[in-house]
N, CA, C and O atoms as a CHARMM CRD file, in Angstrom:
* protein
*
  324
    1    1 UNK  N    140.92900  48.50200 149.33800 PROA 1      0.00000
    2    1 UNK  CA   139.61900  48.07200 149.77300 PROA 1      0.00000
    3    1 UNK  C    139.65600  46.54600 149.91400 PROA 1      0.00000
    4    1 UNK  O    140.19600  45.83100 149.07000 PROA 1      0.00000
    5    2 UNK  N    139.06300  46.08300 151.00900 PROA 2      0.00000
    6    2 UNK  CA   138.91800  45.24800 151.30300 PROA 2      0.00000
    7    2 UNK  C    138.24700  44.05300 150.45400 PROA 2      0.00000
    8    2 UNK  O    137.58000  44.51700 149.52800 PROA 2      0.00000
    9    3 UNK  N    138.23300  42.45600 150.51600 PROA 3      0.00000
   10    3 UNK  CA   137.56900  42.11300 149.47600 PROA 3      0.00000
   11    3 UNK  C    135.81400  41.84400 150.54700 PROA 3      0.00000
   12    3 UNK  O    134.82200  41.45500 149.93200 PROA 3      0.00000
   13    4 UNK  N    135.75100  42.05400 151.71300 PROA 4      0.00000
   14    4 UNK  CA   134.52100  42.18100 152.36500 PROA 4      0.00000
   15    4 UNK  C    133.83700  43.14900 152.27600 PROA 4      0.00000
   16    4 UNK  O    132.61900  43.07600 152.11400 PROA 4      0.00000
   17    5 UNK  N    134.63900  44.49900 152.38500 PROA 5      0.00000
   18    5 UNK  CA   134.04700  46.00300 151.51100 PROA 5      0.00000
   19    5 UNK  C    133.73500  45.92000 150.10400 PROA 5      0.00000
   20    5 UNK  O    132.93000  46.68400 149.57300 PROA 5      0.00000
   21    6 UNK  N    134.50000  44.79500 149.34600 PROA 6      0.00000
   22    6 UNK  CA   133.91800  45.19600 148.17000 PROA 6      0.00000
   23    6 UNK  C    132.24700  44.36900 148.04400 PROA 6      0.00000
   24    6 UNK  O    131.26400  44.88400 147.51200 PROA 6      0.00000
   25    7 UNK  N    132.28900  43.18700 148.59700 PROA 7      0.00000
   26    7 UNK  CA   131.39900  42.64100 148.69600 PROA 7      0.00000
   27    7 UNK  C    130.09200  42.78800 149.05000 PROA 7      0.00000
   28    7 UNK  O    129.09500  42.25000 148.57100 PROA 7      0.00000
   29    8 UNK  N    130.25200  43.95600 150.37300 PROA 8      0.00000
   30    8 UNK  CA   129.15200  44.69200 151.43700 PROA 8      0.00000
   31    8 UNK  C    128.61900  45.56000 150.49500 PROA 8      0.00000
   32    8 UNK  O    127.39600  45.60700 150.36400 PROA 8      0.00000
   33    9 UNK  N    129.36900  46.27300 149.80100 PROA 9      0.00000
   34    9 UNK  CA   129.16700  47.64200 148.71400 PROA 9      0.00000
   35    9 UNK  C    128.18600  46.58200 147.32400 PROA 9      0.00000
   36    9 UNK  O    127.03800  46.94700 147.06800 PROA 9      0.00000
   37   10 UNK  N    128.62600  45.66900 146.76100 PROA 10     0.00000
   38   10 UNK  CA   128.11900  45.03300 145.70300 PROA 10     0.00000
   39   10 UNK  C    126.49400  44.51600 146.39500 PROA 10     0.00000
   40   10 UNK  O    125.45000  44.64500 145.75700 PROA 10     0.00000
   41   11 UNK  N    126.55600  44.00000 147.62500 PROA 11     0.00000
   42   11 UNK  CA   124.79400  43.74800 148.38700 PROA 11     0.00000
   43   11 UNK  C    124.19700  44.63800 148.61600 PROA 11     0.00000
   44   11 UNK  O    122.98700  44.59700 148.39100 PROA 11     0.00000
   45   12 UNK  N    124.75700  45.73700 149.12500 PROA 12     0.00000
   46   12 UNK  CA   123.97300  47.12800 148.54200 PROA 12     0.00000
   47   12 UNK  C    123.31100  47.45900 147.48100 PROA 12     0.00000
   48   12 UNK  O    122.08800  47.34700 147.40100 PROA 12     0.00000
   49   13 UNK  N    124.38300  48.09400 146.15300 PROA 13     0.00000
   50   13 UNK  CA   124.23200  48.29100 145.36100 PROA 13     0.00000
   51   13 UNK  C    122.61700  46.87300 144.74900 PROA 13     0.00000
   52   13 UNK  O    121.51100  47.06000 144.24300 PROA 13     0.00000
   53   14 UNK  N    122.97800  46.27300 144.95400 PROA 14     0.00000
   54   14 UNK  CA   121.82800  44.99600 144.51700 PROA 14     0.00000
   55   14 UNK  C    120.42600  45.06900 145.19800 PROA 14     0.00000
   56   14 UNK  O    119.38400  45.03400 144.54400 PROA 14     0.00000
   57   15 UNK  N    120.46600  45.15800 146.36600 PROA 15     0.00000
   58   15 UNK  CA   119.51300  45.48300 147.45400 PROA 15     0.00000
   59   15 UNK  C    119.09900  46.31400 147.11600 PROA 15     0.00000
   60   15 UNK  O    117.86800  46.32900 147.11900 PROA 15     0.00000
   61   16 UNK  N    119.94100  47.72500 146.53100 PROA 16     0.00000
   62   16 UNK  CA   119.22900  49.16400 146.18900 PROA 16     0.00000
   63   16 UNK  C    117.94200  48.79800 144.70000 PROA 16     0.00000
   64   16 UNK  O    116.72600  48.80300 144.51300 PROA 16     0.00000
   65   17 UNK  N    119.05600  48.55700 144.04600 PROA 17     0.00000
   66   17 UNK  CA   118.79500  47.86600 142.52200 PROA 17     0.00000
   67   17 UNK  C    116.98500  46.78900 142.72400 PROA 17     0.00000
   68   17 UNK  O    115.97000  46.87500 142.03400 PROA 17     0.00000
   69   18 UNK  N    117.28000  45.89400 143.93900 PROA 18     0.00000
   70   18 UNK  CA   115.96200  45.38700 143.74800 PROA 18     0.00000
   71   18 UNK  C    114.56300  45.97200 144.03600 PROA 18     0.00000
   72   18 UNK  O    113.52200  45.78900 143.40500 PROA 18     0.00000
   73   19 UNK  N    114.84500  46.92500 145.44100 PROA 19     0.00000
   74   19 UNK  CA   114.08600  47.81800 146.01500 PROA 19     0.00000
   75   19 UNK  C    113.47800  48.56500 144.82700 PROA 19     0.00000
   76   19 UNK  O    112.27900  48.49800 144.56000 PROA 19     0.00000
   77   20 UNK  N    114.24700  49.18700 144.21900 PROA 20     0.00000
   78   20 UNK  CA   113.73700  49.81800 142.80300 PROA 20     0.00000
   79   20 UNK  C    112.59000  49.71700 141.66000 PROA 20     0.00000
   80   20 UNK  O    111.71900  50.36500 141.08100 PROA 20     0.00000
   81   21 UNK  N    113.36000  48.12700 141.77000 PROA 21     0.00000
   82   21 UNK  CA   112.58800  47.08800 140.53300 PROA 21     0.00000
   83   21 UNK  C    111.38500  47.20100 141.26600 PROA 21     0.00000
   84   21 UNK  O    110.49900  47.83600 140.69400 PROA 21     0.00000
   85   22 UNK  N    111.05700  46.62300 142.69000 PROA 22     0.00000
   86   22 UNK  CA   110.06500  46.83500 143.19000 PROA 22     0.00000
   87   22 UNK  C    109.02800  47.90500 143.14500 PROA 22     0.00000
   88   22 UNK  O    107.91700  47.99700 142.62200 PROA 22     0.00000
   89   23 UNK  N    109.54000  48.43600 143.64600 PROA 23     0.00000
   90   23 UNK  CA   108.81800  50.33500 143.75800 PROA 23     0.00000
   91   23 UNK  C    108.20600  50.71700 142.35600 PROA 23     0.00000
   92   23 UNK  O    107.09800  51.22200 142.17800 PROA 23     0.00000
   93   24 UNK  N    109.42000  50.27900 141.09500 PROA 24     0.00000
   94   24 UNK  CA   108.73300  50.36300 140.04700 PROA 24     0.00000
   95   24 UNK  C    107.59600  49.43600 139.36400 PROA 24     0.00000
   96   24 UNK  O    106.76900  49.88900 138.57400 PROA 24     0.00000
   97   25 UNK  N    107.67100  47.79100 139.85200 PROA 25     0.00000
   98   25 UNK  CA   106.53900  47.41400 139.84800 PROA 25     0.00000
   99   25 UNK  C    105.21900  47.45400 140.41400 PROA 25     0.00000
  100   25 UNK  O    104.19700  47.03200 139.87300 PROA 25     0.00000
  101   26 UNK  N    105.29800  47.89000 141.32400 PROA 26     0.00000
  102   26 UNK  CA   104.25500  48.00100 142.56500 PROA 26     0.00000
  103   26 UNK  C    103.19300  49.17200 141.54900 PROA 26     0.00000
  104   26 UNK  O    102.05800  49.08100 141.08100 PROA 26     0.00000
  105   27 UNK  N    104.68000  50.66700 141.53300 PROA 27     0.00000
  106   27 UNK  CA   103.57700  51.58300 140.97800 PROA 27     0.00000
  107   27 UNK  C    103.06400  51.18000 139.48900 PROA 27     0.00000
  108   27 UNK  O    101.87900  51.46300 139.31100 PROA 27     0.00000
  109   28 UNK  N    103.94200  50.37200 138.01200 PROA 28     0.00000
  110   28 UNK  CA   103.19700  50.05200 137.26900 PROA 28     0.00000
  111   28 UNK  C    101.72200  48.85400 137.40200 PROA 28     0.00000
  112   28 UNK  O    100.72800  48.70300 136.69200 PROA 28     0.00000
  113   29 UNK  N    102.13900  48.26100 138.49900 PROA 29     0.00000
  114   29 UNK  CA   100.44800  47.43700 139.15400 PROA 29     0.00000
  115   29 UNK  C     99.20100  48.28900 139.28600 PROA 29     0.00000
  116   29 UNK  O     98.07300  48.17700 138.80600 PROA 29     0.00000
  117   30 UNK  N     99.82400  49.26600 140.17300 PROA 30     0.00000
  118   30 UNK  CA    98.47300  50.08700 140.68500 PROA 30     0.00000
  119   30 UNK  C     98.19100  50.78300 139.49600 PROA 30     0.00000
  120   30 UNK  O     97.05900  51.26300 139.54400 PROA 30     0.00000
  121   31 UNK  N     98.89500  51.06300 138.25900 PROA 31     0.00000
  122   31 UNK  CA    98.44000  51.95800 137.08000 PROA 31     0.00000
  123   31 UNK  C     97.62100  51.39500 136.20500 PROA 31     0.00000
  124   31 UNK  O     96.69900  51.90300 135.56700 PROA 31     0.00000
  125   32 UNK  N     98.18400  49.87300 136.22700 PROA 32     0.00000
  126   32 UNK  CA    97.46500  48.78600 135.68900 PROA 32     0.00000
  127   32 UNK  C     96.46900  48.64100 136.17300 PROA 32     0.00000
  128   32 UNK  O     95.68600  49.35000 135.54000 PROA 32     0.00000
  129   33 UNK  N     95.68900  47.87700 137.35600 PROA 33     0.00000
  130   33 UNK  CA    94.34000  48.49400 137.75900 PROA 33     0.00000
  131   33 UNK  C     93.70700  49.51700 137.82100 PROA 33     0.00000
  132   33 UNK  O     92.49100  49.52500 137.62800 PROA 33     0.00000
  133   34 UNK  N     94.41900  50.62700 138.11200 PROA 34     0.00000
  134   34 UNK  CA    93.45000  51.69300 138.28500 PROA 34     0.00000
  135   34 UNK  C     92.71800  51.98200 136.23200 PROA 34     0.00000
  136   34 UNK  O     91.65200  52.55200 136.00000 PROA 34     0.00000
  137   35 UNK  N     93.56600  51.46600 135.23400 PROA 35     0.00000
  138   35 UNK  CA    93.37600  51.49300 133.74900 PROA 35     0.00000
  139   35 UNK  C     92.31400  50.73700 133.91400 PROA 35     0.00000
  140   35 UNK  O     91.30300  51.32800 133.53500 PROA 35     0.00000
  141   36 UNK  N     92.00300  49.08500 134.54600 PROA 36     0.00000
  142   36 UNK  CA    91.16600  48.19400 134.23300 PROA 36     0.00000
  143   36 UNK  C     89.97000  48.58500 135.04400 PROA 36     0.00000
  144   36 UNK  O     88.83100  48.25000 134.71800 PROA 36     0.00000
  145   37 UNK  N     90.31200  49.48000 136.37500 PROA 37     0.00000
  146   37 UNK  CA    88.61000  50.15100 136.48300 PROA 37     0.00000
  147   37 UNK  C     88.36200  50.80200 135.93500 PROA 37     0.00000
  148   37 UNK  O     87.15300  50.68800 135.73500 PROA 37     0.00000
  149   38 UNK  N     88.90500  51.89200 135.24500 PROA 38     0.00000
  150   38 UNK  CA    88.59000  52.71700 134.14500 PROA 38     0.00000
  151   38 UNK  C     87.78700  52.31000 133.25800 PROA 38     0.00000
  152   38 UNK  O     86.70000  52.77500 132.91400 PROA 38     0.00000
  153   39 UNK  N     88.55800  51.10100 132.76100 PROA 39     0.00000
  154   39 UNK  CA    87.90500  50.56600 131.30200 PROA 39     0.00000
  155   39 UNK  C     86.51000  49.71900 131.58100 PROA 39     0.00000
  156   39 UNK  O     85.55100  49.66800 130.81200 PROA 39     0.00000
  157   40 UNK  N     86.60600  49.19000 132.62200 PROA 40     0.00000
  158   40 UNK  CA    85.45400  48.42800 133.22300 PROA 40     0.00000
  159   40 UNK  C     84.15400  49.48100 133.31900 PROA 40     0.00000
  160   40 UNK  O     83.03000  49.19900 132.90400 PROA 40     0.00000
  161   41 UNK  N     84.53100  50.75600 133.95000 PROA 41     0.00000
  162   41 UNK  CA    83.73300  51.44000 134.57700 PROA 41     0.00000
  163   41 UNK  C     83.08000  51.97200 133.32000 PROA 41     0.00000
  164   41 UNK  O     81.89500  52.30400 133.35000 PROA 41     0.00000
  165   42 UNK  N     83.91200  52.08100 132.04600 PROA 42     0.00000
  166   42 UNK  CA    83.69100  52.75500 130.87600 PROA 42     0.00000
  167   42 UNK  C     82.44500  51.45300 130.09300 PROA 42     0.00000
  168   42 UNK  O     81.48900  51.78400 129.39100 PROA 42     0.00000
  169   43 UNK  N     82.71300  50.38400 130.36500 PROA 43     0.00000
  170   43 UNK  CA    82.48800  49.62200 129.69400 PROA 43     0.00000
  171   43 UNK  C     80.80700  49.74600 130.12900 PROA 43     0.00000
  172   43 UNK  O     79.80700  49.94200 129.43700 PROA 43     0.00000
  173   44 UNK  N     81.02900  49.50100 131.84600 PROA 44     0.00000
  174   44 UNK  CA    79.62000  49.05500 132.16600 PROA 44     0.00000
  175   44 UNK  C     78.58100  50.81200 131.87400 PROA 44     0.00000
  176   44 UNK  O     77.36700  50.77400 132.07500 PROA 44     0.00000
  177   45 UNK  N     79.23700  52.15200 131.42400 PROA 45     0.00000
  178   45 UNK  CA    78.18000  53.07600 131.21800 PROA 45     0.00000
  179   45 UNK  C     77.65700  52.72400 129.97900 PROA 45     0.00000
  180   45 UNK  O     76.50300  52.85000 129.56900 PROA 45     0.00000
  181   46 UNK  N     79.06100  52.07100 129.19500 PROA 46     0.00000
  182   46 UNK  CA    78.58500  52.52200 128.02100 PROA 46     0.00000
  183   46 UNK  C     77.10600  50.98200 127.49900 PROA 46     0.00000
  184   46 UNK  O     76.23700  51.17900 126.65000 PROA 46     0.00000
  185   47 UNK  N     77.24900  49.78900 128.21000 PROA 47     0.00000
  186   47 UNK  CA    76.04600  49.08700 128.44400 PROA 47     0.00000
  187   47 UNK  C     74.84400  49.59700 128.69000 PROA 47     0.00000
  188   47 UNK  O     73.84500  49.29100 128.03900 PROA 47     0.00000
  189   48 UNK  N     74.85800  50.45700 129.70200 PROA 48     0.00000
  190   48 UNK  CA    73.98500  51.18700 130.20500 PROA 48     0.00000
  191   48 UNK  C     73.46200  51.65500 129.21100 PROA 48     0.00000
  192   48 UNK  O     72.46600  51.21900 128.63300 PROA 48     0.00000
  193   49 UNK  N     74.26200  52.81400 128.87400 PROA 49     0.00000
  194   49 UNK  CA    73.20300  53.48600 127.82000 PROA 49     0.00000
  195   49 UNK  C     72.86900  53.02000 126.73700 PROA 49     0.00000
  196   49 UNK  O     71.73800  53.27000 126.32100 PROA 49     0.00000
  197   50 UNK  N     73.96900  52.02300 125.79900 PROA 50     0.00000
  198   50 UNK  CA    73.26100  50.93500 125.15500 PROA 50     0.00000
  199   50 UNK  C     71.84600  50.42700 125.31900 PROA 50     0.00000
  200   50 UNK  O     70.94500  50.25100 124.50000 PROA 50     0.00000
  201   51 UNK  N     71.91000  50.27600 126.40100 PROA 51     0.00000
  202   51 UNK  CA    70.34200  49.31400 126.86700 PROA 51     0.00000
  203   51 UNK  C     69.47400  50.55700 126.66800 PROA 51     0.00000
  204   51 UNK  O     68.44000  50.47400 126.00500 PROA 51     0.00000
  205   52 UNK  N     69.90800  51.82600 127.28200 PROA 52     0.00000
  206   52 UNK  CA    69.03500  53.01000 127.02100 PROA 52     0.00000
  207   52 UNK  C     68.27100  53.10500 125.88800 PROA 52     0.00000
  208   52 UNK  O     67.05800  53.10000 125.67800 PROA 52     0.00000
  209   53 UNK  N     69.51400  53.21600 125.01900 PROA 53     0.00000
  210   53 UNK  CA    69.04400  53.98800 123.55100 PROA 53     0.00000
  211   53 UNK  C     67.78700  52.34500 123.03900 PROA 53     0.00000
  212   53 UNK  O     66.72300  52.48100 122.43500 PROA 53     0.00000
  213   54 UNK  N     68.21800  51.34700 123.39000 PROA 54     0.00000
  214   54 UNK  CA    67.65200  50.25200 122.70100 PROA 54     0.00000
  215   54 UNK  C     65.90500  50.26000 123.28000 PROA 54     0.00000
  216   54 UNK  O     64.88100  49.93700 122.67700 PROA 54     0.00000
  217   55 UNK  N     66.10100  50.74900 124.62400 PROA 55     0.00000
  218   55 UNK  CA    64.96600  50.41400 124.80200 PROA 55     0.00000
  219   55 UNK  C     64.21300  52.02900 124.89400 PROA 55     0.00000
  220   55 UNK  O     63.35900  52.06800 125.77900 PROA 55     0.00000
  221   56 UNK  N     64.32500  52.83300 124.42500 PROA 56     0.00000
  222   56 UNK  CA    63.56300  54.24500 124.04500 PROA 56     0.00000
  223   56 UNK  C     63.23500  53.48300 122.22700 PROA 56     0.00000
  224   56 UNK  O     62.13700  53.35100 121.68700 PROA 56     0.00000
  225   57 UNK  N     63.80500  53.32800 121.99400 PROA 57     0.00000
  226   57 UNK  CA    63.41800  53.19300 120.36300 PROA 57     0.00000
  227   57 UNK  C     62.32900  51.68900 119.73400 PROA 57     0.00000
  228   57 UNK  O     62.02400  51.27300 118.61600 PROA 57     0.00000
  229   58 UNK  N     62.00500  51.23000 121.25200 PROA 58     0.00000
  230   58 UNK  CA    61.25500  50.21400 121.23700 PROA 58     0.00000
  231   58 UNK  C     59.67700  50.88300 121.45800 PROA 58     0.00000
  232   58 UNK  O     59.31000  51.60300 122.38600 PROA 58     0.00000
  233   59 UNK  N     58.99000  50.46100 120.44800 PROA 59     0.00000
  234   59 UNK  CA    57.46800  51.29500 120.67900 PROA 59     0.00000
  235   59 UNK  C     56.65500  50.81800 121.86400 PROA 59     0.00000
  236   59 UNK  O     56.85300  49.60300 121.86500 PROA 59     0.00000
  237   60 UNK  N     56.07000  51.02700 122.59800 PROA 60     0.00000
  238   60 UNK  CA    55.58000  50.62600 124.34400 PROA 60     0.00000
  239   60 UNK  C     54.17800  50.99400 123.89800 PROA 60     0.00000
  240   60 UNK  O     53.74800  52.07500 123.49700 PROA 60     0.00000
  241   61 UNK  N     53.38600  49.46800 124.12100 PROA 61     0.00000
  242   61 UNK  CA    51.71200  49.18700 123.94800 PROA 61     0.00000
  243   61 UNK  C     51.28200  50.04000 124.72500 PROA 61     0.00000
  244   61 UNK  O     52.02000  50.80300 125.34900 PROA 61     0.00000
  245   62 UNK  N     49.98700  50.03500 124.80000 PROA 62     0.00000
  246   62 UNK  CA    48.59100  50.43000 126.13800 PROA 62     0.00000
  247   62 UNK  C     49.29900  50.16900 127.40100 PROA 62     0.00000
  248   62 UNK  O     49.57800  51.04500 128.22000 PROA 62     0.00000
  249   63 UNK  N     49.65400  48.56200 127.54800 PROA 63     0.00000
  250   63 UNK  CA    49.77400  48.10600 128.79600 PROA 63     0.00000
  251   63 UNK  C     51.40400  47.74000 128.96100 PROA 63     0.00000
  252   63 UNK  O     51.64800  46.84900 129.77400 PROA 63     0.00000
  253   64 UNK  N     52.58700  48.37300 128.23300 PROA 64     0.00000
  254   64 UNK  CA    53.68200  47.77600 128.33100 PROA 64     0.00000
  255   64 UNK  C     54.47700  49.29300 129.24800 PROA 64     0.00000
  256   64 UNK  O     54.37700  50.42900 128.78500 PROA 64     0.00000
  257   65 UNK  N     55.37400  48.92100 130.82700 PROA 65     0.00000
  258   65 UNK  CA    55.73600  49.33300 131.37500 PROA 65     0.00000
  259   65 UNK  C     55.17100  50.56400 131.78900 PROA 65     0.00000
  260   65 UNK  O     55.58200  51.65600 131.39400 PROA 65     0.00000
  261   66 UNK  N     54.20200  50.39500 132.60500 PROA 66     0.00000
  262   66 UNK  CA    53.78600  51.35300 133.52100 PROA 66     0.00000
  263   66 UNK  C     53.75900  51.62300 134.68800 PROA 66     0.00000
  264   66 UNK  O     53.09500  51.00300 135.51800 PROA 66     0.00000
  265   67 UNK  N     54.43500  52.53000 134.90500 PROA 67     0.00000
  266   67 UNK  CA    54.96700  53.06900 136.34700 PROA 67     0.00000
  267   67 UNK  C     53.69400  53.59900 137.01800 PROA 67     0.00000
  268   67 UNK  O     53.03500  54.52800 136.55300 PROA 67     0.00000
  269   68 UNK  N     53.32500  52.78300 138.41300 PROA 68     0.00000
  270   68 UNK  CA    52.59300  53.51600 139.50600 PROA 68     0.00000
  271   68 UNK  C     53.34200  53.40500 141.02300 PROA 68     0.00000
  272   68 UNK  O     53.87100  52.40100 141.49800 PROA 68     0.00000
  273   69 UNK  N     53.20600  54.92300 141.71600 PROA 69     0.00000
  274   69 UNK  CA    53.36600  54.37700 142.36500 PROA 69     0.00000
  275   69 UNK  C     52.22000  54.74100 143.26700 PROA 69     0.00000
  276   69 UNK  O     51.41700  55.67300 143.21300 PROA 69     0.00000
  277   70 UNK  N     52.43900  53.27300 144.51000 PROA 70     0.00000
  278   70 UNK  CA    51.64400  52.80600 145.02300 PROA 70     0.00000
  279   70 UNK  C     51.60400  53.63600 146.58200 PROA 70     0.00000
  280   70 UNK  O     52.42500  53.24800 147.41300 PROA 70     0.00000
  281   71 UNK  N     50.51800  54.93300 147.02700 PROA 71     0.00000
  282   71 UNK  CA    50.48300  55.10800 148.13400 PROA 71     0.00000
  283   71 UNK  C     50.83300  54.63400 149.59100 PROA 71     0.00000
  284   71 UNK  O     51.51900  55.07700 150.51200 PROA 71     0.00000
  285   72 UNK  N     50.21500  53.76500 149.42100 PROA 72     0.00000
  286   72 UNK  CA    49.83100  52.84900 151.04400 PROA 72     0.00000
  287   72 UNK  C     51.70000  51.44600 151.35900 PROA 72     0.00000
  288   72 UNK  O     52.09100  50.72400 152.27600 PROA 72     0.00000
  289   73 UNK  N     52.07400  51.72200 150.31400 PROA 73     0.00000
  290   73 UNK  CA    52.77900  50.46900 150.56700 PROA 73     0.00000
  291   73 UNK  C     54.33400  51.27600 150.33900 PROA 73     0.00000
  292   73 UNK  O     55.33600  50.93700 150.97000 PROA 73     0.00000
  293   74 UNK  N     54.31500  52.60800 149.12600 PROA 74     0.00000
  294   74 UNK  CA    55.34700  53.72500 148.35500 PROA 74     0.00000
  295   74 UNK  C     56.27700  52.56900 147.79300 PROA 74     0.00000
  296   74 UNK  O     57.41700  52.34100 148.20000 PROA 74     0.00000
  297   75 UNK  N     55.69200  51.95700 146.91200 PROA 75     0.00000
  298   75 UNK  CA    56.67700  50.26600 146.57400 PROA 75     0.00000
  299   75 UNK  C     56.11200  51.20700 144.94700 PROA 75     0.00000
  300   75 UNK  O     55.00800  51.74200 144.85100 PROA 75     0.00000
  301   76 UNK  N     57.01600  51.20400 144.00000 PROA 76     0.00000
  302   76 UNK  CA    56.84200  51.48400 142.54700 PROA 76     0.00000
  303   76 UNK  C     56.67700  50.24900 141.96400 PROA 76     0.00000
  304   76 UNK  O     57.61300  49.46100 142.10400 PROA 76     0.00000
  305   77 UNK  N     55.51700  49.82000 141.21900 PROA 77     0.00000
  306   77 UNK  CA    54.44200  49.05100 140.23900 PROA 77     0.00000
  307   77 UNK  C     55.20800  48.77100 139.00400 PROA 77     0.00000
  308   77 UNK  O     55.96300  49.67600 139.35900 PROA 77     0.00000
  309   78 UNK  N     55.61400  48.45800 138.13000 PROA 78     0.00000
  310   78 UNK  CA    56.50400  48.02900 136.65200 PROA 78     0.00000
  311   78 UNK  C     55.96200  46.68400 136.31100 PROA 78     0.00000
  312   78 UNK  O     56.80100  46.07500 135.64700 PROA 78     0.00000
  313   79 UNK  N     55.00200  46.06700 136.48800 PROA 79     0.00000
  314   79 UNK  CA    54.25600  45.07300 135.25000 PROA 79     0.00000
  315   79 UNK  C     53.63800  45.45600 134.93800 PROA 79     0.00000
  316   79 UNK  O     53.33700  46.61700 135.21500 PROA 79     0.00000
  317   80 UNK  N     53.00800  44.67800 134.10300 PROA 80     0.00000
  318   80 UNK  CA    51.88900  44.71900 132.89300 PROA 80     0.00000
  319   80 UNK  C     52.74800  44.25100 131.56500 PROA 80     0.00000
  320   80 UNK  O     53.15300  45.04800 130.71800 PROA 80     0.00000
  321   81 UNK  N     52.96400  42.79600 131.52500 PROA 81     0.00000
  322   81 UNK  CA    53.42500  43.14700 130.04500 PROA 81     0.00000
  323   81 UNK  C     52.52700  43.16800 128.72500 PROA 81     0.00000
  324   81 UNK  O     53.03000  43.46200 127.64100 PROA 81     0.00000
């Protein structure tokens, strides 16, 4: 074997080798985000219902949050504090 065959065969082999590295980073990236919308997505329900539970267990006056809605305009009303 040639020492240009051996050479052609070794840029291969390397070329193959980086392609790889690639392919395998690319897909641990996309696993990595698709985890951080997860956790995000987890994060912002679990706010949500946080705020839920906080604000059911808050006692609501005569005049605190009352929903009308409004015929002529169909726009929903929420003051009065």
């Amino acid at each position: 074997m040639s020492s240009y065959q051996k050479t052609k065969l070794e840029y291969e082999r390397i070329k193959e080798e980086r392609a790889r590295k690639r392919e395998e980073f690319l897909k641990d990236k996309a696993q990595r985000e698709e985890a951080l919308k997860k956790y995000k997505e987890n994060l912002n329900i679990s706010a949500v219902e946080k705020q839920n539970q906080e604000g059911s267990a808050q006692p609501q006056s005569a005049y605190g949050a009352i929903a009308a809605k409004d015929s002529s305009s169909a726009q929903i009303i929420q003051y009065y504090p």
